[in-house]
C-alpha positions in Angstrom: 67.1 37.2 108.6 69.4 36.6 105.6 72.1 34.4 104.7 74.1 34.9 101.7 75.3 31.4 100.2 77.0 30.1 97.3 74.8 27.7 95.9 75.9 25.0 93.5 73.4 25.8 90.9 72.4 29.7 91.2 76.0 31.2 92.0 76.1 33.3 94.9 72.0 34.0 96.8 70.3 35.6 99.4 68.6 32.9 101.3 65.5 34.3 104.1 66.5 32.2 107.3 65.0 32.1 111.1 66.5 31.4 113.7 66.7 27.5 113.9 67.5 27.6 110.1 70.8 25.1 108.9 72.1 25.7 105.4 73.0 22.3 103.9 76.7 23.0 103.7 78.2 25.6 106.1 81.3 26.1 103.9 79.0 27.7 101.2 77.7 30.3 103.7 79.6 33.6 103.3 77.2 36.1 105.4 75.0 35.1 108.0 72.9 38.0 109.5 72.5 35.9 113.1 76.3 35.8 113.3 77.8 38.4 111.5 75.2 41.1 112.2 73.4 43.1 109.1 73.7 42.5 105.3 76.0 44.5 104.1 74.6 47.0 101.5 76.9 45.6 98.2 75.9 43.7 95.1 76.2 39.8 96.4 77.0 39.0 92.4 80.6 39.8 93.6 80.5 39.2 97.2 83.7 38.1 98.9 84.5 37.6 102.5 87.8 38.7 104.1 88.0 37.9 107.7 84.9 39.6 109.0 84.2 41.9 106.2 82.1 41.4 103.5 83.4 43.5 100.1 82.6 43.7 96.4 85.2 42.0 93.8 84.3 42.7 90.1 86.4 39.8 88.9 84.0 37.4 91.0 81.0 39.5 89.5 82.3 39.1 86.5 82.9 35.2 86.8 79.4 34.7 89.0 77.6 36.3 85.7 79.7 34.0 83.4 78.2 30.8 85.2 74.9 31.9 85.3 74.5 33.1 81.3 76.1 29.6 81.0 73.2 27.3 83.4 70.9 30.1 81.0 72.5 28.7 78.1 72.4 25.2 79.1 68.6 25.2 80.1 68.0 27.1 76.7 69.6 24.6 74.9 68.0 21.7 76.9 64.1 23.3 76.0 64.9 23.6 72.3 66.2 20.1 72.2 63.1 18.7 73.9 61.2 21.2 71.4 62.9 18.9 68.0 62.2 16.0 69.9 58.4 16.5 69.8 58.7 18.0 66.2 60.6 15.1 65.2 57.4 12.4 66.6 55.4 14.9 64.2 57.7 14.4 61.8 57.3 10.9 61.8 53.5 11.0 61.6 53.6 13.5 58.5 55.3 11.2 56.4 53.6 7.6 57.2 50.7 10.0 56.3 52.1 11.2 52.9 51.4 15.2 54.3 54.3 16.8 52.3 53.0 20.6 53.4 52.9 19.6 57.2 56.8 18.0 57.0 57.7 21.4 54.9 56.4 23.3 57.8 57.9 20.9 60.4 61.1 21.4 58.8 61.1 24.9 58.6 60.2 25.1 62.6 63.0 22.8 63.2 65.4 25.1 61.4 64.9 28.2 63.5 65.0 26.1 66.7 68.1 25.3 65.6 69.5 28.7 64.8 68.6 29.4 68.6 70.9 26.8 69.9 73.7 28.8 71.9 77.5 26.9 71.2 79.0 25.6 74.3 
């Protein structure tokens, strides 16, 4: 069975569920196949309930889409920062030991890391 939620952190899943299952916070749930009866057959990126219908609203694809290429973004961002960080401890070893090619090299790395850091 399936239960379509809106998580916190992914936007809007399909969660596999048995019968005892409990999602965490019942106001997130939007579809649940053991009470509403069959998934209905519609992108869940823009999934909406209305009453006891399930329907497809681009605007909330659109928006769903938005959050995740932020979280993307944001976890992007996070590995490339953690990536300086480790060039930088090199960094730091390269010039107590007087290696001016390695710190050139360093440097250059660093740079394009850089360029791949996304704005917020």
């Amino acid at each position: 069975m399936k239960m379509l939620v809106i998580s916190p952190v992914r936007g809007r899943e399909l969660v596999e569920v048995d019968e005892s299952s409990a999602y965490f916070d019942p106001e997130l749930v939007l579809w649940d196949e053991r009470v509403d009866g069959e998934f209905p057959n519609i992108d869940i990126a823009g999934a909406v309930r209305i009453d006891d219908d399930l329907l497809y609203n681009e605007e909330v694809a659109l928006t769903d889409s938005r959050i995740k290429s932020a979280i993307v973004a944001s976890e992007n961002n996070a590995r490339i920062m953690q990536e300086l960080e480790k060039i930088d401890a090199k960094s730091i070893r390269a010039l107590r030991e007087g290696n001016q090619e390695r710190i050139a090299a360093l440097e250059s790395e660093a740079a394009t890391l850089r360029l791949q850091l996304v704005k917020e």
